[in-house]
C-alpha positions in Angstrom: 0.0 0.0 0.0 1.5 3.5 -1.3 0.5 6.8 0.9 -1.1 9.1 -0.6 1.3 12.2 -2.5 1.4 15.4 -0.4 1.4 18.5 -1.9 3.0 21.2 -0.2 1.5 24.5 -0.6 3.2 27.4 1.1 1.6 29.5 3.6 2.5 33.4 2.7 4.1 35.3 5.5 2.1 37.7 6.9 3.8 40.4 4.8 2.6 38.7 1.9 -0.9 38.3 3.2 -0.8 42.3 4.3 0.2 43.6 1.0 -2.8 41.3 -0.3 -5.3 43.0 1.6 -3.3 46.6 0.6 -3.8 46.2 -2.5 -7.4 45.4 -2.0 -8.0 48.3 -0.3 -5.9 51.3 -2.0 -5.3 52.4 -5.1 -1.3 52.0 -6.2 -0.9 55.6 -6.2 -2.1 55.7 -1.9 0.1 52.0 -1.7 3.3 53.6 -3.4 2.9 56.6 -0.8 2.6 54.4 2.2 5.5 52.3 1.1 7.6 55.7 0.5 6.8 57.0 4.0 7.7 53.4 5.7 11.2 54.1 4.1 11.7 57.1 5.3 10.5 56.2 8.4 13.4 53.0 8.6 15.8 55.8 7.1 15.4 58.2 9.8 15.7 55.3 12.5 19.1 54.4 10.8 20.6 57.9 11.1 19.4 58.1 14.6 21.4 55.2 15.3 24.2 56.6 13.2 23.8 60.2 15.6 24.1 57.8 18.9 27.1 55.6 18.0 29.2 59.0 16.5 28.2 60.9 19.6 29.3 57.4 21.7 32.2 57.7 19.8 32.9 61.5 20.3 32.2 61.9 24.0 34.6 58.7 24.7 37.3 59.8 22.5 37.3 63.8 24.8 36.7 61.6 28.2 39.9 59.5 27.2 41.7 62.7 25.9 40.8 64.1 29.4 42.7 62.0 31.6 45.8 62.2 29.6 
């Protein structure tokens, strides 16, 4: 007796299944925009990263210039 073939059918991420129901809902013009602003919104996060580490950076490099 053979089992039966299984068929694997992938499950979308939730990403997938979100821009699904985007597209739905909004035009591509309103999807395009929202996508956009997301962007900007992880670019700003990375500079404000960037700001922390330099200042990190700066304020150790005067606190070791201090004690010498």
């Amino acid at each position: 007796m053979q089992a039966a073939p299984v068929r694997a059918t992938a499950i979308p991420s939730f990403t997938t299944a979100l821009r699904a129901v985007e597209s739905l809902l909004m035009s591509s013009g309103q999807r395009t925009a929202r996508r956009n602003a997301w962007t900007s919104v992880l670019e700003d996060r990375r500079r404000a990263k960037d700001r922390v580490e330099a200042q990190r950076v700066l304020d150790q490099s005067v606190s070791l210039s201090a004690r010498s």
